[in-house]
C-alpha positions as CSV (number, residue, x, y, z in Angstrom):
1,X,-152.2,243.5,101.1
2,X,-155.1,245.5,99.9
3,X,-156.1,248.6,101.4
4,X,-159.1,248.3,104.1
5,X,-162.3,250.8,103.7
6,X,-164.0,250.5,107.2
7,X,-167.9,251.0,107.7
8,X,-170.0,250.5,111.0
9,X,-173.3,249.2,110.7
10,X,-175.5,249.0,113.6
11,X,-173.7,251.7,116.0
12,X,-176.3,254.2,117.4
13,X,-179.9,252.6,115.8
14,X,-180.8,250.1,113.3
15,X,-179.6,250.4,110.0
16,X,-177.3,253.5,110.6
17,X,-174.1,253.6,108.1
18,X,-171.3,254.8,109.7
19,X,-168.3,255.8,107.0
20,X,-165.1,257.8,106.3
21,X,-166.0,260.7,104.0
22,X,-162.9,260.2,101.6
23,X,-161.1,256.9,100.8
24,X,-157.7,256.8,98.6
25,X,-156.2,254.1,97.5
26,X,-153.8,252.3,94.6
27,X,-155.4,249.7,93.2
28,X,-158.1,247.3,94.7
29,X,-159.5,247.3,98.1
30,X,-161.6,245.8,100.5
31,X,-165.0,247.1,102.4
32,X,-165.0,246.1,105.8
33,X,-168.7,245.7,107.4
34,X,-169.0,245.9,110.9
35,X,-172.0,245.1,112.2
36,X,-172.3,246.3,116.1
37,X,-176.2,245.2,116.3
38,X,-178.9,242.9,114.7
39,X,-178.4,241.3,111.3
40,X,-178.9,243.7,108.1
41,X,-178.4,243.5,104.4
42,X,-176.0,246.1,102.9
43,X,-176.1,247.5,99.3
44,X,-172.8,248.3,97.9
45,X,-172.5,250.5,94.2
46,X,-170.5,251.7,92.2
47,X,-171.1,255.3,90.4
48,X,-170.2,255.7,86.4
49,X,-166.8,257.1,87.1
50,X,-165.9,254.2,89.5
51,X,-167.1,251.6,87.7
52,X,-165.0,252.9,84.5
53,X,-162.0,251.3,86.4
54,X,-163.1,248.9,89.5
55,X,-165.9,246.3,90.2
56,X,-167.8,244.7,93.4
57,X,-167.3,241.3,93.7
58,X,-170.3,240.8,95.5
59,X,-172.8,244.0,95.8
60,X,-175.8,242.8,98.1
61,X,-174.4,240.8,101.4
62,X,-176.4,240.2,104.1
63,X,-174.1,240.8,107.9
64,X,-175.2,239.0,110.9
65,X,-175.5,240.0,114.4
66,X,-172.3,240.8,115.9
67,X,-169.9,240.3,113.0
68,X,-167.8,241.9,110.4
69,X,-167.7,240.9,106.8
70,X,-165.8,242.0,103.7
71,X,-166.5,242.9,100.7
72,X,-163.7,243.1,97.7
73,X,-163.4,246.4,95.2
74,X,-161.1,244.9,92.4
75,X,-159.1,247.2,90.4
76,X,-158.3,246.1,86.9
77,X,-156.8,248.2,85.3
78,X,-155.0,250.9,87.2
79,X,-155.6,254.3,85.8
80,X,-152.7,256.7,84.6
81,X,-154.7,260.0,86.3
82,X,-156.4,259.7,89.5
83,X,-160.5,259.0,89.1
84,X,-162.2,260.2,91.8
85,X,-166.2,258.6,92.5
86,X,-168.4,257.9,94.7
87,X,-169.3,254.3,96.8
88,X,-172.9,254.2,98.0
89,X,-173.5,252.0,101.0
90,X,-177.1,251.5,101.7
91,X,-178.9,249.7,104.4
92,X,-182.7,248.5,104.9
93,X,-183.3,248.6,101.2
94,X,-182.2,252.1,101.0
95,X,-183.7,253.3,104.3
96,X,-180.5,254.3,105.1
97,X,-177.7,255.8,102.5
98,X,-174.0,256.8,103.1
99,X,-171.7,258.3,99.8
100,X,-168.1,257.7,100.3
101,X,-165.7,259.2,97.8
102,X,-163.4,257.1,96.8
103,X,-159.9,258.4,95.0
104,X,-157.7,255.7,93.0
105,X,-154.4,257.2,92.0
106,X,-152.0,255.5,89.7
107,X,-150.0,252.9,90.8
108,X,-146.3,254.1,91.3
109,X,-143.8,251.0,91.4
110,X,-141.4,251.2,93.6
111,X,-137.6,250.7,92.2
112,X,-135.6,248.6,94.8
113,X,-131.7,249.0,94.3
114,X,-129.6,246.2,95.5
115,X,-125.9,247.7,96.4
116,X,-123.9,244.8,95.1
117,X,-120.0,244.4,95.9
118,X,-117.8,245.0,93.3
119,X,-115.5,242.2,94.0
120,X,-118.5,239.7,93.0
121,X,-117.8,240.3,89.8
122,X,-114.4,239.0,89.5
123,X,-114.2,235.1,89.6
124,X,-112.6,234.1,93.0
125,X,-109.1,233.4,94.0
126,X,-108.3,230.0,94.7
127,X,-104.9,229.0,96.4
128,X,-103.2,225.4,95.1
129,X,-104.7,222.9,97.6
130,X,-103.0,219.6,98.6
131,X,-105.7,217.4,97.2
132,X,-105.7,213.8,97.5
133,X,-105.0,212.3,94.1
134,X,-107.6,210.1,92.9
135,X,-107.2,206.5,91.3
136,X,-107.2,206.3,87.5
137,X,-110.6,206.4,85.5
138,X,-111.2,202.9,84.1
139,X,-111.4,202.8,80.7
140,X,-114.6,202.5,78.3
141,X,-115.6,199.3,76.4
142,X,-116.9,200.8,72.5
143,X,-120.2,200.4,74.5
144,X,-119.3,203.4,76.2
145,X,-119.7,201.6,80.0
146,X,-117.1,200.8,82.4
147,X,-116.0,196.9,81.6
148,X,-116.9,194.7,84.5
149,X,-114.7,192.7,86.2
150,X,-114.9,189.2,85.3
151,X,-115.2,185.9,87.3
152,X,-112.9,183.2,87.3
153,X,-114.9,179.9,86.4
154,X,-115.9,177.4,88.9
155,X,-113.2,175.0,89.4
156,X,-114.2,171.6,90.8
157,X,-116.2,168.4,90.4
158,X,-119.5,170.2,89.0
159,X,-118.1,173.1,87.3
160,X,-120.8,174.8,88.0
161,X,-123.4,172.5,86.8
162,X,-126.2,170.7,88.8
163,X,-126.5,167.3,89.3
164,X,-130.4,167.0,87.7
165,X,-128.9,168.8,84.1
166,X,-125.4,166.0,83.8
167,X,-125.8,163.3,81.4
168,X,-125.6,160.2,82.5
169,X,-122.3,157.9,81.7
């Protein structure tokens, strides 16, 4: 789950940007916009040194009354030193303007090590069983199939033929 960058909109007058000063984080992240008043649009940029290595999805959002909304930071291409610049947040068409410098570091994969037993690697040890035996195969035709079983013909007055399809005598 991406890392969470929070900012308060709305708090102690209109259009007032609350922020953390620093942000670090990994790869990409989200802004969260909480809005503690009356609906405002928000400005979100990157500076040069930011943008060298993330993007805004969406840069001018408007926030309603009362809500929260966030905005993604997406983080291409992790860089191999950290890059350190500078998010500006602006309110009521720049009215009101908050800097927050962001930091993203290198991504540093984890390696997960799975103990593993050594006796899984020897096949197992399977004790004679008292299986029941089961019937011989039936043999193959040249067709490759199983030969079916066949039927004894009809015996009787008709052998097997209707009445409509005799000849007559």
């Amino acid at each position: 789950m991406p890392a969470t960058l929070p900012v308060d909109l709305n708090r102690e007058r209109l259009h007032a940007v609350e922020a953390p000063v620093e942000f670090a984080t990994d790869g990409s992240f989200r802004v969260e916009l909480s809005n503690h008043g009356e609906g405002v649009h928000v400005h979100l940029h990157l500076d040069d040194d930011l943008s060298a290595v993330a993007r805004i999805e969406n840069g001018n959002v408007f926030v309603a009354g009362d809500t929260a909304t966030t905005v993604d930071v997406a983080v291409d291409d992790p860089p191999t030193s950290p890059i350190t610049g500078k998010l500006k947040v602006s309110t009521g068409y720049g009215a009101e303007t908050t800097y927050v410098d962001v930091t993203v570091e290198p991504f540093e994969e984890q390696t997960r090590q799975v103990a593993v037993d050594e006796s899984l690697s020897k096949p197992p040890q399977h004790e004679p069983s008292k299986a029941v035996p089961r019937p011989p195969a039936r043999r193959a035709t040249r067709s490759g199939r199983a030969p079916l079983r066949r039927l004894r013909p009809r015996r009787g007055r008709h052998r097997g033929r209707c009445r409509a399809l005799r000849r007559p005598r």
